[in-house]
C-alpha positions as CSV (number, residue, x, y, z in Angstrom):
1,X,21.1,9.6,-82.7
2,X,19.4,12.4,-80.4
3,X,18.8,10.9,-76.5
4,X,18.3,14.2,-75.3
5,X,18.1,13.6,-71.2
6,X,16.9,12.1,-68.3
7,X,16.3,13.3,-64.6
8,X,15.7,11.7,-61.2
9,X,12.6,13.1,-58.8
10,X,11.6,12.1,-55.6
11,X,9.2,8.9,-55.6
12,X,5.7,10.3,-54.3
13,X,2.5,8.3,-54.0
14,X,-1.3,9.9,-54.5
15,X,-3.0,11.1,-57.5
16,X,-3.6,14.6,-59.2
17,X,-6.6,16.2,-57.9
18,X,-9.2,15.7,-60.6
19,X,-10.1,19.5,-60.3
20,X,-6.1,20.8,-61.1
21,X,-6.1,17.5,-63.3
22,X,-9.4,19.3,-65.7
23,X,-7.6,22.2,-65.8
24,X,-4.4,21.1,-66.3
25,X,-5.1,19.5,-69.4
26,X,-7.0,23.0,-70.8
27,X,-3.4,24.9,-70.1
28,X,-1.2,22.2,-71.5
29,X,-3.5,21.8,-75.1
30,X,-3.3,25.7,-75.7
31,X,0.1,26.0,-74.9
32,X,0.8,23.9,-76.8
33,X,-1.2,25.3,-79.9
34,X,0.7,28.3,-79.3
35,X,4.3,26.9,-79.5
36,X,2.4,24.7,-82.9
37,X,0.8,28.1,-84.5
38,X,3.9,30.0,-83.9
39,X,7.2,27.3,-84.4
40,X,5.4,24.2,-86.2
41,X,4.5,20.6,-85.0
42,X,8.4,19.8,-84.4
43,X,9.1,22.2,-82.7
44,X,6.8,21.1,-79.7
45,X,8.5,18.0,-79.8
46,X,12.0,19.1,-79.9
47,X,10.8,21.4,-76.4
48,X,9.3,18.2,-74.7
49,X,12.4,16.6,-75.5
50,X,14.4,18.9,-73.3
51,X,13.7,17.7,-69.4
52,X,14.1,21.7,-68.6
53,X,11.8,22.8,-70.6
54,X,9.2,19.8,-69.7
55,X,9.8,20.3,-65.9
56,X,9.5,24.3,-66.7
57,X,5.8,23.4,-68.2
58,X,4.6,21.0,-65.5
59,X,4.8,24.2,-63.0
60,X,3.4,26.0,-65.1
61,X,0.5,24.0,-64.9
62,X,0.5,24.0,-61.4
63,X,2.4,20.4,-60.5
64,X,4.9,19.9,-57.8
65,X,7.9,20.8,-59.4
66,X,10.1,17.7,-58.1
67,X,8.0,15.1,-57.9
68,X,8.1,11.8,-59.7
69,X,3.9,12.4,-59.9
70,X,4.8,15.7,-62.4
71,X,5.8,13.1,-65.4
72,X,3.0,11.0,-65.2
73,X,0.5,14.0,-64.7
74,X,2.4,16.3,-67.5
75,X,1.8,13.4,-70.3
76,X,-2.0,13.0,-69.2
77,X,-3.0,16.2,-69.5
78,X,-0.7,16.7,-72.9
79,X,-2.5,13.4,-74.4
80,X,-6.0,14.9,-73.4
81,X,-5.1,18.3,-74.3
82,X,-4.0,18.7,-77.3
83,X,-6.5,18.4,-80.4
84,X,-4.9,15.8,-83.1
85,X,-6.3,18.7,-85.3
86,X,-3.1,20.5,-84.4
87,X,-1.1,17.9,-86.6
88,X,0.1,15.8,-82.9
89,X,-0.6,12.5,-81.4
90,X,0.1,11.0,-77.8
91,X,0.3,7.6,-77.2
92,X,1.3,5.9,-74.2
93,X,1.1,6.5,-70.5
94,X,1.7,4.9,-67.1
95,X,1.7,0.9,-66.4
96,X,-0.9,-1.0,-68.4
97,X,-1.2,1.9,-71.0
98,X,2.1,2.3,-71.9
99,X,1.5,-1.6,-73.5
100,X,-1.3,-0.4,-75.8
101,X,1.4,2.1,-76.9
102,X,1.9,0.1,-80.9
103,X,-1.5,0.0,-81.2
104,X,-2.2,3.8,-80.4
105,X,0.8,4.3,-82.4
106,X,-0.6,2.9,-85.5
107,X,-4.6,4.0,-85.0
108,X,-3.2,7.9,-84.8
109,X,-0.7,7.4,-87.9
110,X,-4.1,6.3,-89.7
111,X,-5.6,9.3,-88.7
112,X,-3.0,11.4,-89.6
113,X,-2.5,9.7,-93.3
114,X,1.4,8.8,-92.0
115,X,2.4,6.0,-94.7
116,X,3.1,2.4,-93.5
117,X,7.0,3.1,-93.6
118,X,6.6,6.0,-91.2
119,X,4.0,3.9,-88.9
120,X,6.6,1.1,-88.8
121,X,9.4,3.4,-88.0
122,X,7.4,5.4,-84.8
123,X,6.4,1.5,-83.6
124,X,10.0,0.9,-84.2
125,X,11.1,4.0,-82.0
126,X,8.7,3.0,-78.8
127,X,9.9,-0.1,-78.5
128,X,13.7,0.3,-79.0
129,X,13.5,3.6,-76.7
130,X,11.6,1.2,-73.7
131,X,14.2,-1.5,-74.4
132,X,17.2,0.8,-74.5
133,X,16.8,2.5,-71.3
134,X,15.6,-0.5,-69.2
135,X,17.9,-2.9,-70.6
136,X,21.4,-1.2,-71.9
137,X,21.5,1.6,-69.6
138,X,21.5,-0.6,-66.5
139,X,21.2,2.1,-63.8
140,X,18.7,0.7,-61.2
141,X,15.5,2.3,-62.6
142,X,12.2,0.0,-64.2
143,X,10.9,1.5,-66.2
144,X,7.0,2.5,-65.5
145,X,5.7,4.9,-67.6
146,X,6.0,5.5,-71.0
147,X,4.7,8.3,-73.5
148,X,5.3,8.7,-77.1
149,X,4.6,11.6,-79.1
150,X,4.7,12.4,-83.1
151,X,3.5,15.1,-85.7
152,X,2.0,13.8,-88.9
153,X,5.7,14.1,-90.7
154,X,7.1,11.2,-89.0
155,X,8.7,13.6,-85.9
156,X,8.6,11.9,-82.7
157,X,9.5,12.0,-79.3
158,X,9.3,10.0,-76.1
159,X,9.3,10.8,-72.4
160,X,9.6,8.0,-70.2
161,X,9.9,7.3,-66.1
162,X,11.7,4.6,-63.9
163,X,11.8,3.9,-60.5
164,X,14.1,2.7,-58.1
165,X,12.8,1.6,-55.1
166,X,16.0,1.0,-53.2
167,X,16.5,4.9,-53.2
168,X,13.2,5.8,-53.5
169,X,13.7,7.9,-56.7
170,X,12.5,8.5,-60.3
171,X,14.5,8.8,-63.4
172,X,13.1,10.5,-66.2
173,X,14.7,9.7,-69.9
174,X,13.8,11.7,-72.6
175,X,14.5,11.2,-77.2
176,X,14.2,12.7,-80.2
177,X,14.0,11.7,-83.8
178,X,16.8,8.8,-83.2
179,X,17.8,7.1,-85.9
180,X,19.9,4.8,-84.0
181,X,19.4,3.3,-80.5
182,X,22.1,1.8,-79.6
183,X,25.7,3.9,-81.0
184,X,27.0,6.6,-78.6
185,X,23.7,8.8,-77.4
186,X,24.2,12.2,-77.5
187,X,22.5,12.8,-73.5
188,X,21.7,15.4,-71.3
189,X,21.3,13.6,-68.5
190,X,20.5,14.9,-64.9
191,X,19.7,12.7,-61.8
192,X,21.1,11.3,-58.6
193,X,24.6,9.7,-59.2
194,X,24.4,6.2,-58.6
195,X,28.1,4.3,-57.9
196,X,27.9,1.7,-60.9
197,X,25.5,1.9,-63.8
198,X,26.6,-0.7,-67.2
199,X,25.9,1.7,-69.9
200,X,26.2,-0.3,-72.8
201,X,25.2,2.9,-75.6
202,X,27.8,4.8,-75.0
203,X,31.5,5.3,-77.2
204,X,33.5,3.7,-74.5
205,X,31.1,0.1,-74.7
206,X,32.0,0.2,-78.4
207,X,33.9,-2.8,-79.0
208,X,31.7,-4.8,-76.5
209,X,28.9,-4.6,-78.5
210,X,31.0,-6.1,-80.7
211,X,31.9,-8.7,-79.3
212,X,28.4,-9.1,-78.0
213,X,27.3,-10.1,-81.1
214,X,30.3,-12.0,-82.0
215,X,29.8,-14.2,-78.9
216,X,26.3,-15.0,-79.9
217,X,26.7,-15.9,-83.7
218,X,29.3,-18.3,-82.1
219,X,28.1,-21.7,-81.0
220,X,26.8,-21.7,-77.5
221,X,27.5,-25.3,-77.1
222,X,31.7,-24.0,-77.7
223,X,30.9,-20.7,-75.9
224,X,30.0,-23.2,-72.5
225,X,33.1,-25.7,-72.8
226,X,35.3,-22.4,-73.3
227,X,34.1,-21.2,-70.3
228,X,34.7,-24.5,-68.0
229,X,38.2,-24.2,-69.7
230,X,38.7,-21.0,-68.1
231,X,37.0,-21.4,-64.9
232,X,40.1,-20.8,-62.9
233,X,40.4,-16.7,-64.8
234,X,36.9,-15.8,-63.1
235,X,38.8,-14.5,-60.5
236,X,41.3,-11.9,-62.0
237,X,38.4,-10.1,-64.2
238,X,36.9,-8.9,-60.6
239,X,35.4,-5.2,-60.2
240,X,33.3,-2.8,-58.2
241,X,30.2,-4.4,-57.1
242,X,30.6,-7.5,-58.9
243,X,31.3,-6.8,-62.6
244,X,32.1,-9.9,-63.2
245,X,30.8,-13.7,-64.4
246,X,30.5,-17.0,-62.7
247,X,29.2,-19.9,-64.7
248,X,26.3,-20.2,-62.5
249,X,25.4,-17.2,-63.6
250,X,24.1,-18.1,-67.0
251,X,20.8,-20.1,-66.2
252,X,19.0,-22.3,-68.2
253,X,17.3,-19.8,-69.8
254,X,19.9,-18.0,-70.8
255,X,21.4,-20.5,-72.6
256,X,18.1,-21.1,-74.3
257,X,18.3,-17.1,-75.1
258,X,22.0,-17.4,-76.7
259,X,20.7,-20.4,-78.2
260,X,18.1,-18.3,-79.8
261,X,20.3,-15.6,-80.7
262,X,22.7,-18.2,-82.5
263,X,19.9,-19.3,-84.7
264,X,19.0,-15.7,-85.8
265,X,22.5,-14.8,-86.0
266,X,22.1,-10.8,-85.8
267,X,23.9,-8.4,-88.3
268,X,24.5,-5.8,-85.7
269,X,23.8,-5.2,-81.7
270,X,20.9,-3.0,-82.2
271,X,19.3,-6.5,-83.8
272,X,20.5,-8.2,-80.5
273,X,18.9,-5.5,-78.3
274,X,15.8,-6.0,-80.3
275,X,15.5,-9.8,-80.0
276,X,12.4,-10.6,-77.7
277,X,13.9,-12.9,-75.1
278,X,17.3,-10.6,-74.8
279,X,16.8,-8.6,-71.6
280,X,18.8,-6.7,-69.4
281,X,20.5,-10.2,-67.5
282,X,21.4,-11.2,-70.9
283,X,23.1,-8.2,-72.2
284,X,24.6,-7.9,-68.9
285,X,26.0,-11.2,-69.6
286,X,27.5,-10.7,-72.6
287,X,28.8,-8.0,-71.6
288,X,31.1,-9.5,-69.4
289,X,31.6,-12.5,-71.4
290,X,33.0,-10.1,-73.2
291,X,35.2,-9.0,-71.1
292,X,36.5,-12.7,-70.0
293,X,37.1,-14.0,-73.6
294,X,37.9,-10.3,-75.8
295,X,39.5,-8.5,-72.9
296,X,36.6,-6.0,-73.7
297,X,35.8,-3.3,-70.8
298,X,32.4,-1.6,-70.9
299,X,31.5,1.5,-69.2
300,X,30.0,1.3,-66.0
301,X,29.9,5.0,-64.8
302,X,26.6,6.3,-65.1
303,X,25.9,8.5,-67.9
304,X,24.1,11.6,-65.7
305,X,25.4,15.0,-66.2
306,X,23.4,17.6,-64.1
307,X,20.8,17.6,-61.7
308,X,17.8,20.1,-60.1
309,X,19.7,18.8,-56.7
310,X,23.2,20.5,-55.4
311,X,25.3,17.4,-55.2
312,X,25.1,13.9,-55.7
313,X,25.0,11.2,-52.6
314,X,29.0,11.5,-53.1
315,X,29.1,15.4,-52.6
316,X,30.0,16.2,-56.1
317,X,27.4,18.8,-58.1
318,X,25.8,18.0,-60.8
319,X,24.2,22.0,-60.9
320,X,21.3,22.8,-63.1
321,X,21.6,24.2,-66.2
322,X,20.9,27.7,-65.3
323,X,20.7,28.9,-69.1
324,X,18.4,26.3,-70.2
325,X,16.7,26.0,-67.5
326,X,16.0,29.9,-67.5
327,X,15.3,29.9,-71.8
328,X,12.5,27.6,-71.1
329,X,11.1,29.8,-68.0
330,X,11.4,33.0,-70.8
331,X,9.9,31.1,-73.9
332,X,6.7,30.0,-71.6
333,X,6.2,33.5,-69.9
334,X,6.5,35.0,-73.6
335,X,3.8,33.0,-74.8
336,X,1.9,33.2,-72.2
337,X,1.9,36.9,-72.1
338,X,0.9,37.6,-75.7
339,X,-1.2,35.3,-76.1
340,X,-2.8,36.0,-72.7
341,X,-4.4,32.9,-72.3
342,X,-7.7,34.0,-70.4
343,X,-7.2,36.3,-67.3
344,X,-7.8,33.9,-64.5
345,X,-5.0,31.3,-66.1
346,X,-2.4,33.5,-67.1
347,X,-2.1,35.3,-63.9
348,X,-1.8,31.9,-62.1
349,X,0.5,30.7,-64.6
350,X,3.1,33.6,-64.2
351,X,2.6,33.2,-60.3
352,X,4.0,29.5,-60.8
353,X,6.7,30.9,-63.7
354,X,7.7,33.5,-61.1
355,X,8.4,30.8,-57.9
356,X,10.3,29.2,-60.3
């Protein structure tokens, strides 16, 4: 599986000018004919992939480099910009739109004469991506924007936003070509460290998704009497922040969800995840049911690894990646250079690469 990042930005209101907005979306569709002319279809999606490279484009045409707005903005103008001629679709966007996603998903793969296997597997990919990062990467951030991308050979990729409101902060999560969701992520992840995040995808929450989906293939009439058995252990499986279960925890509904989840009995936790019903409070549960009846631990450190920021709210750095960060600076100013992409917008593009 390829997760390749996420980043955090600064949470700011207002819209994109419609005047930058116009032109915006001119820039962004022939650069990205460039990068498709001279490196193929995939890869433009592998760049867009890579939060360096997509926060190195959205200065280059012309938005704020750190705000949350540069996301949102980047994936309009792309979706606008490029010409499906070029062998690309863009589905997706920000609230409401990013629930039309399927259906945009499977108009485009018409278009582009994908077969129904491919279709299936890109609808498959926008909906596991969404439910991944809201629901098994539990770090704070809802999830309000959502953009999916993919060539007419089945490539794909996905940029999508959270916010937090508590910190007022965005997290940006970015994949490519997964072929699982749910087994040890291979992440790039940049952001603002937050003190307790339940990341169920990684190696170390292994063996509770195991027992995840051994706990719901078991009868949740016995799961329940178990757990009044051993209402006196609640106590000992206490840690930071409350990472632990009460039995008033699991509501009626969630019962009715495990209930659910019993009758379907799923093969593997990636068919758990998928389960409409099965949301972040479940898996949460689950988890630590897990960790009351297997002795399972899950991970709960968050899975960031570098940041556009010098330190973290704890004082330890998570430094950009200089090298990438720079490669994507160089590959844009190359193309734009010899391709000299009209006077007026090259020169203000190299003013932006150069404040960068």
């Amino acid at each position: 599986m390829i997760k390749t990042g996420s980043m955090d930005l600064p949470l700011h209101s207002g819209k994109c000018p419609p005047w930058l907005f116009a032109r915006m979306k001119v820039l962004a569709g022939e650069i990205s004919e460039i990068i498709i002319d001279e490196h193929g279809t995939r890869e433009l999606l592998l760049r867009l992939s890579n939060p360096m490279f997509f926060q190195a484009l959205g200065c280059v045409l012309g938005f704020d480099w750190h705000s949350s707005g540069l996301t949102t903005t980047v994936c309009g103008a792309l979706k606008e910009g490029i010409d499906k001629e070029t062998g690309i679709a863009v589905c997706g966007g920000k609230g409401k739109a990013s629930k039309k996603t399927p259906d945009e998903i499977e108009k485009n793969a018409e278009e582009l004469d994908l077969s129904t296997a491919k279709t299936e597997a890109l609808i498959k990919a926008t909906k596991m991506s969404a439910k991944v990062d809201n629901n098994c990467i539990q770090d704070s951030y809802v999830l309000y924007h959502h953009s999916f991308f993919f060539d007419e050979n089945g490539n794909w990729t996905v940029v999508q936003q959270g916010m937090n409101d508590a910190n007022g902060y965005a997290r940006r999560y970015h994949w490519f070509n997964s072929s699982s969701f749910v087994e040890s992520p291979n992440e790039t992840i940049a952001g603002i460290k937050e003190e307790s995040v339940l990341n169920l995808v990684s190696e170390m929450s292994e063996e509770v998704r195991k027992a995840s989906v051994d706990i719901v293939k078991e009868n949740p009439l016995r799961l329940k009497n178990k757990l009044e058995g051993q209402s006196t252990l609640f106590g000992e499986f206490k840690m930071p922040e409350r990472h632990w279960i009460e039995k008033n925890d699991l509501t009626k509904r969630d019962w009715e969800m495990l209930r659910l989840a019993y009758e379907f009995q799923p093969r593997n936790y990636e068919e758990l995840v998928a389960l409409k019903g099965i949301g972040a409070k479940s898996l949460r549960a689950l988890a630590l049911l897990s960790k009351l009846i297997y002795g399972k631990e899950a991970d709960w450190k968050d899975p960031i690894k570098y940041s556009f920021a010098h330190g973290g709210k704890d004082g330890i750095p998570y430094p950009v990646d200089k090298k990438a960060y720079d490669d994507s600076i160089d590959f844009l100013r190359n193309i734009i250079i010899e391709r000299r992409i009209g006077d007026e917008k090259t020169k203000r593009a190299l003013m932006h690469l150069s404040s960068l």
